[in-house]
C-alpha positions in Angstrom: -41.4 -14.4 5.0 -40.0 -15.5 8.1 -40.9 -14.6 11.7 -36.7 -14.4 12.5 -34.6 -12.3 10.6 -31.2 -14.1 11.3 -29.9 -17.7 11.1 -33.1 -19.3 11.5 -34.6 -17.2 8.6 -31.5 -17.8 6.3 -31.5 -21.5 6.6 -35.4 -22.1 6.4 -37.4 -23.4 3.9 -38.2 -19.8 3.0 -34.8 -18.9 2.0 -33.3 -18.9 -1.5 -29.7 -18.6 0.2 -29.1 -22.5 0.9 -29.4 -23.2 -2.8 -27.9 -20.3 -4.4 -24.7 -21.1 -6.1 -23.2 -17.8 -7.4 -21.8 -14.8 -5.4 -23.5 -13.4 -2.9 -22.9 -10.0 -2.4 -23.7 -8.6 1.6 -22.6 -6.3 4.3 -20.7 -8.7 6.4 -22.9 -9.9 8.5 -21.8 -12.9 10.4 -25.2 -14.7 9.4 -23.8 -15.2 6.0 -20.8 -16.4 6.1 -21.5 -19.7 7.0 -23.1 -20.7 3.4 -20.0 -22.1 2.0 -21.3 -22.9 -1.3 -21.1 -19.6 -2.9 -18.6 -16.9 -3.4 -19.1 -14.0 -0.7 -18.2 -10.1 -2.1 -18.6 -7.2 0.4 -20.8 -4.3 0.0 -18.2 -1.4 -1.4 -21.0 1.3 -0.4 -21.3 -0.2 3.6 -17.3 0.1 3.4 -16.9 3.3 2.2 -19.6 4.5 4.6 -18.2 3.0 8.0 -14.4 4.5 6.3 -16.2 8.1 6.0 -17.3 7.9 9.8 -14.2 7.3 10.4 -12.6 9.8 8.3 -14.4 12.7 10.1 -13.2 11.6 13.2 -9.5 12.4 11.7 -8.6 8.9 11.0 -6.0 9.2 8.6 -5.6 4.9 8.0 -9.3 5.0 6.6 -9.0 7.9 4.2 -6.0 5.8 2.6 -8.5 2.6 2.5 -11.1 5.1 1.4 -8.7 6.5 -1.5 -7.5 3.1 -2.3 -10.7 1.8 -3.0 -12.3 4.5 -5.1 -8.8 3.4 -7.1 -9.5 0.3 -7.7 -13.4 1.3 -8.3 -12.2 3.4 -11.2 -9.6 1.0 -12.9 -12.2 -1.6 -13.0 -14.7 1.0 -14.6 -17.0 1.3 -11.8 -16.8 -2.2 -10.9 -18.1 -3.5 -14.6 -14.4 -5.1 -15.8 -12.1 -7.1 -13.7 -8.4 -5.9 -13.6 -5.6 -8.3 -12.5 -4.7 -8.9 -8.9 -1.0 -7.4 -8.6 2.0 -7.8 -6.2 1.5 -3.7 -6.1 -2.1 -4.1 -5.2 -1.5 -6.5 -1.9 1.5 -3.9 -0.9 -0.7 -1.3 -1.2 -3.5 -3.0 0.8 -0.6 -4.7 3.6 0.8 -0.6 3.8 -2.5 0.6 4.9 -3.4 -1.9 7.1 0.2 -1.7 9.0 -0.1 1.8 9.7 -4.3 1.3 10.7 -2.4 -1.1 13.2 -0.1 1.4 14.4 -2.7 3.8 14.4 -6.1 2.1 16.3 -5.6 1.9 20.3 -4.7 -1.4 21.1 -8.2 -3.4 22.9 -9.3 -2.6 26.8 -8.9 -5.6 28.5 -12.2 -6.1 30.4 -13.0 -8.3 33.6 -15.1 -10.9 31.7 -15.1 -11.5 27.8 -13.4 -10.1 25.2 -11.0 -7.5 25.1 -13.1 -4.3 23.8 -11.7 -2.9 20.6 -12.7 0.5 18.9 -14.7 0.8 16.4 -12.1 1.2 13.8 -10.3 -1.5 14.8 -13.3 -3.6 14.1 -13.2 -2.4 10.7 -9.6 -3.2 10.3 -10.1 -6.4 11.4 -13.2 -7.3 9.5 -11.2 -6.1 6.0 -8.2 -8.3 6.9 -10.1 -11.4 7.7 -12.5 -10.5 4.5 -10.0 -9.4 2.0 -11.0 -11.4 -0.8 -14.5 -10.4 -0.6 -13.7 -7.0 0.1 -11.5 -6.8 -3.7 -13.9 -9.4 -5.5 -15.4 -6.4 -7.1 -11.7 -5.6 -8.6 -10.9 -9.5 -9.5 -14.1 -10.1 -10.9 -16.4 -9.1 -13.9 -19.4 -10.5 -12.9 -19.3 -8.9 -9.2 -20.9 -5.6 -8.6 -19.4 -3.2 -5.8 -22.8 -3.0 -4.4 -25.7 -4.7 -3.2 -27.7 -1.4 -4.4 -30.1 -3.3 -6.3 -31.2 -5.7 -3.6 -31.0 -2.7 -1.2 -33.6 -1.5 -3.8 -35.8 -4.1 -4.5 -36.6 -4.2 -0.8 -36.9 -0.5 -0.3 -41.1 -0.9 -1.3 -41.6 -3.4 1.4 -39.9 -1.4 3.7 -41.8 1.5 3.0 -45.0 -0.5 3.5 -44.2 -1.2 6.4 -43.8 2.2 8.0 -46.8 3.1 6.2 -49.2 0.1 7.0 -47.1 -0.6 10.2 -48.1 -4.2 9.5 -49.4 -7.0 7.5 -53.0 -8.2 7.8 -51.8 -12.1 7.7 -48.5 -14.3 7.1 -50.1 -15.2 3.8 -50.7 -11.6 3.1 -47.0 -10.9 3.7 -46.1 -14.2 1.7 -48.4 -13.4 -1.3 -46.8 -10.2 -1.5 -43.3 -10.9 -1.0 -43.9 -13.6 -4.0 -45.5 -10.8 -6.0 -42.7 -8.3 -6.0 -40.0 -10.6 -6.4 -41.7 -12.0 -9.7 -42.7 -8.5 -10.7 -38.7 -7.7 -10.2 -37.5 -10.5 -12.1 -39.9 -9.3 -14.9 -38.3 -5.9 -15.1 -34.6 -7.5 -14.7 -35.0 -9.8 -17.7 -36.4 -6.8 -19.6 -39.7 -8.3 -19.5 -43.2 -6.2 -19.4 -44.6 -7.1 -15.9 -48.3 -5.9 -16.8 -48.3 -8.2 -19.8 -46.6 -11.7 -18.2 -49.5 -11.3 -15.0 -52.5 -10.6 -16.8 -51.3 -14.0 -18.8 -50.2 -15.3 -15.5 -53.8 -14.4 -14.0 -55.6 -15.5 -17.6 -54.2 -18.6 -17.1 -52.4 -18.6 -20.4 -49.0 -20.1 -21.4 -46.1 -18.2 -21.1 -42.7 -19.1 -22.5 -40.1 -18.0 -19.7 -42.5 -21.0 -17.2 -40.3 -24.1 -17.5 
């Protein structure tokens, strides 16, 4: 729990991201990138749903993306096994990205700032500077295509929210943030959740507590 929801929040106390070590798997938000010590993968569901968007407009650039990744989703059996990174793979990828270049309008220039660049050349940008992270799913075993499950194990709190519009207290909030995560580390490990907190709350041993 955090009263900030960007870097400050990240990078407090709070956070688990400063001493994670493993891939993290996100939308490509700026806020993340800068924890260099693990191995960033992009959502394939945000990617595919900013492509679609794009798609209904007539975009023809982000229905070859679109098409390329559901490929790649497929060889690596939904995203489960890793397949190996190929000379035809990077062609395929430079192709569509060439004729996305050709395609987007080239940036407004504006009287202060930043040229102002649409929203599919955005997209094209952020897959170019993120390629890795965009394939990792491809390249790697262990890396899903989605966050899905985080999306999900969030969802409840969300949904509290709305309903209860707020918490009663920080420690509230913290107590029950604390709660549901253990509750959905239980159920990842395979583990009963009803049975480990009534030990938990008995104040018995239990054997996962090192």
């Amino acid at each position: 729990m955090h009263p900030k929801r960007g870097k400050k929040a990240l990078e407090s106390e709070a956070s688990l991201l400063p001493r994670l070590r493993n891939w993290l798997v996100h939308d490509c938000w700026a806020s993340y990138f800068p924890f260099t010590q693990v191995k960033h993968a992009l959502c394939g569901a945000h990617i595919l749903r900013e492509l679609q968007a794009l798609i209904d407009r007539k975009s023809l650039w982000a229905e070859h993306m679109q098409s390329f990744l559901i490929d790649l989703y497929k060889k690596s059996q939904k995203g489960t096994k890793a397949i190996k990174a190929s000379k035809q793979i990077q062609k395929r990828f430079d192709r569509i990205c060439y004729g996305a270049d050709l395609e987007e309008p080239e940036p407004i220039p504006r009287a202060r700032g930043k040229p102002k660049n649409s929203k599919g050349r955005n997209l094209l940008n952020r897959l170019i500077n993120h390629q890795e992270p965009l394939l990792a799913f491809a390249f790697h075993q262990i890396v899903p295509f989605t966050n899905n499950q985080a999306e999900r194990d969030v969802r409840h709190a969300k949904i509290k929210t709305k309903v209860a519009t707020s918490f009663r207290t920080l420690q509230g909030a913290d107590d029950y943030a604390r709660i549901s995560a253990v509750i959905s580390t239980f159920r990842k490990q395979q583990i009963n959740p009803f049975q480990q907190l009534r030990l938990i709350f008995e104040g018995k041993k239990v054997d996962w507590a090192k």
